[in-house]
C-alpha positions as CSV (number, residue, x, y, z in Angstrom):
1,X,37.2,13.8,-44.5
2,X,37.1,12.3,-47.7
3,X,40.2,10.5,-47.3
4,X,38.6,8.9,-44.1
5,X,35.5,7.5,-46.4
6,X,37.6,6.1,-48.5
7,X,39.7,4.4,-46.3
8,X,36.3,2.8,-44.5
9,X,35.0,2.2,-47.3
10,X,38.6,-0.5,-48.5
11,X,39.3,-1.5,-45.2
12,X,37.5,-4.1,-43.1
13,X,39.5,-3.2,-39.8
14,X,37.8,0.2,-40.1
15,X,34.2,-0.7,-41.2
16,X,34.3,-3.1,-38.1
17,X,36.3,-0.2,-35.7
18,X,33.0,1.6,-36.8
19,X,30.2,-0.9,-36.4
20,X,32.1,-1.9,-33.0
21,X,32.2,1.7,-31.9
22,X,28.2,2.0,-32.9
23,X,27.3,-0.8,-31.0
24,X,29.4,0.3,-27.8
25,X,27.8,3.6,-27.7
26,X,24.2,1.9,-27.7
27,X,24.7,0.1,-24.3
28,X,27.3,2.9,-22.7
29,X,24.2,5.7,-23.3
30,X,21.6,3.4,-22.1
31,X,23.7,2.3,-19.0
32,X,25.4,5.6,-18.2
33,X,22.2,7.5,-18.3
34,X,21.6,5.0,-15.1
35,X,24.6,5.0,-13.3
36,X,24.8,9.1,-13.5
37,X,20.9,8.9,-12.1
38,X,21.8,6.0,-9.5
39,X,25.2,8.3,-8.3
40,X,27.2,4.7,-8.8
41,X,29.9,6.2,-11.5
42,X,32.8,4.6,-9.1
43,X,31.2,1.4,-10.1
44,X,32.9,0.9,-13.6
45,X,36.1,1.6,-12.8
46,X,35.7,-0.5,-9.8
47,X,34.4,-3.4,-11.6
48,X,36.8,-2.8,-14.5
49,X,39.9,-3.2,-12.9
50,X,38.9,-5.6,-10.5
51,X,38.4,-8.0,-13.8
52,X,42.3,-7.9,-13.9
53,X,42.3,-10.7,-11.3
54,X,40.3,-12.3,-13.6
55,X,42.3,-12.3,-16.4
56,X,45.8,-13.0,-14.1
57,X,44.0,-16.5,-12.8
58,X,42.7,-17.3,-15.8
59,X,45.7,-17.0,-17.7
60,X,48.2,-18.4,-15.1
61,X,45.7,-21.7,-15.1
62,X,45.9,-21.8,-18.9
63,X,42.4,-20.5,-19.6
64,X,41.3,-17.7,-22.3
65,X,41.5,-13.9,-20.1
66,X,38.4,-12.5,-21.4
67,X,36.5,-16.0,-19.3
68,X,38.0,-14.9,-16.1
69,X,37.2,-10.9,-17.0
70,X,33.7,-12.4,-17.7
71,X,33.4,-14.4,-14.8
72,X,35.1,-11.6,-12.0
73,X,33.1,-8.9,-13.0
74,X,29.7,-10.7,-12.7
75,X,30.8,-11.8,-9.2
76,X,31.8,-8.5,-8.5
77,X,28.9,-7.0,-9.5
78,X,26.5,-9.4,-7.5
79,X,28.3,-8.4,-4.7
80,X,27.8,-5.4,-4.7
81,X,24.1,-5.7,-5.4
82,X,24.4,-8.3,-2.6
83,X,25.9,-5.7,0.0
84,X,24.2,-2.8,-1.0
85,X,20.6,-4.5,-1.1
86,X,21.3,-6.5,2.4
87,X,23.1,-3.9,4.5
88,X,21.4,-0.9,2.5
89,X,25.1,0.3,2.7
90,X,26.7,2.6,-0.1
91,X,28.6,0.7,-2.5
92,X,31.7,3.1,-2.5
93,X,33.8,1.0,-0.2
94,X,33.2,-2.0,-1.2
95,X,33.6,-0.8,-5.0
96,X,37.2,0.3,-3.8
97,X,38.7,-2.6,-1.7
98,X,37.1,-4.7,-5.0
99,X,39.2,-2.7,-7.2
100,X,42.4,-2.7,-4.8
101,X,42.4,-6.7,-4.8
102,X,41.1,-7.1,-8.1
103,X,44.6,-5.3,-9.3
104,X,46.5,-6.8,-7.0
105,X,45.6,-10.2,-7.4
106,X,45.9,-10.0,-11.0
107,X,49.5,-8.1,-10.6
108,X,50.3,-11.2,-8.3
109,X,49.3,-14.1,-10.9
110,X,50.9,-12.2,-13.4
111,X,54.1,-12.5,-11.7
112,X,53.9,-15.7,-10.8
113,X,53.1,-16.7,-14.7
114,X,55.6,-19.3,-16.2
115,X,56.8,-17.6,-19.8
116,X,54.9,-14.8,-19.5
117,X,54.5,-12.8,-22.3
118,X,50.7,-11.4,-23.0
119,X,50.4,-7.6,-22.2
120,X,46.9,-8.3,-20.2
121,X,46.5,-4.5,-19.8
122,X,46.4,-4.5,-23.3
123,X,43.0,-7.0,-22.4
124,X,41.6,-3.9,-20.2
125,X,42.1,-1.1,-22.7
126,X,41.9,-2.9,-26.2
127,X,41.9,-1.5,-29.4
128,X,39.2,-0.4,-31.3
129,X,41.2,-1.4,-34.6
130,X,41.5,-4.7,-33.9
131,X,37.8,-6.1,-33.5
132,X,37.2,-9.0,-35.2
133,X,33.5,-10.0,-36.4
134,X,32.8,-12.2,-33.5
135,X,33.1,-9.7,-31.7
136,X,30.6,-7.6,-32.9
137,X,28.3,-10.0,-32.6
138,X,28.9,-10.7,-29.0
139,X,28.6,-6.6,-28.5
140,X,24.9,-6.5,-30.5
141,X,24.1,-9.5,-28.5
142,X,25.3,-7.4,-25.2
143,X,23.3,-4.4,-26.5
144,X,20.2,-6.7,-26.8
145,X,20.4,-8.0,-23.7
146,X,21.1,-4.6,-21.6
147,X,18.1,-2.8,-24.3
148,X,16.0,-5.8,-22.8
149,X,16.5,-6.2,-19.1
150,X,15.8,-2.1,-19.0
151,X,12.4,-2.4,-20.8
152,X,11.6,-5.0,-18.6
153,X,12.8,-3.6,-15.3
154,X,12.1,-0.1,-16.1
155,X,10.2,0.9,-13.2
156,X,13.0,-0.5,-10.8
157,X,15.6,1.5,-12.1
């Protein structure tokens, strides 16, 4: 235990592993609470791996992975708000086939990717050790936002 201070307390790759992991748990609690209430737990993998697609297309036209991640999952998510709100359907097929071609139109750009040599699963599943400050930021900025749009649409959810 002591050992494990003292390393946090000499290495900045720890401290921010720690902060990072802080932050993370803030807006997992306050979003898992509601997807266990709402019975939509298929969602996040759904959404999750469908952001592979993403990050294949983003990468194959040159463009940072985590922008195409960014950009899948909020259409992916709209969707299914979309589908579920309009057809009052339940999300768990459309959840699926999302997560099906997600993959598999991420496996297909990866293929087809001139000199391809970025690990993108490595994009999905990350490591913890290797957060940068930026980062950080962007995950307290997340936390703010998802701490905000619950106070404010409380009595929705």
């Amino acid at each position: 235990m002591f050992e494990f201070i003292h390393v946090l307390q000499s290495q900045t790759f720890m401290q921010n592993a720690v902060i990072v992991g802080l932050l993370a748990s803030v807006a997992c609690g306050v979003m898992g609470t509601y997807v266990v209430t709402r019975r939509i737990v298929f969602i996040s993998g759904g959404i999750s791996h469908t952001v592979l697609g993403g990050m294949g297309a983003a990468y194959y036209y040159g463009f940072n992975p985590i922008h195409g991640a960014f950009v899948v999952a909020i259409m992916a998510a709209l969707l299914i708000g979309f589908v579920s709100l309009r057809y009052h359907q339940h999300e768990d097929t459309l959840i699926g086939a999302l997560w099906a071609v997600g993959m598999a139109v991420g496996i297909l750009f990866i293929y087809k990717t001139p000199g391809y040599n970025v690990d993108l699963m490595s994009y999905l599943f990350g490591n913890i050790l290797m957060v940068k400050r930026e980062s950080m930021l962007f995950v307290a900025c997340l936390d703010l936002v998802i701490i905000s749009l619950v106070i404010v649409f409380y009595k929705r959810f």
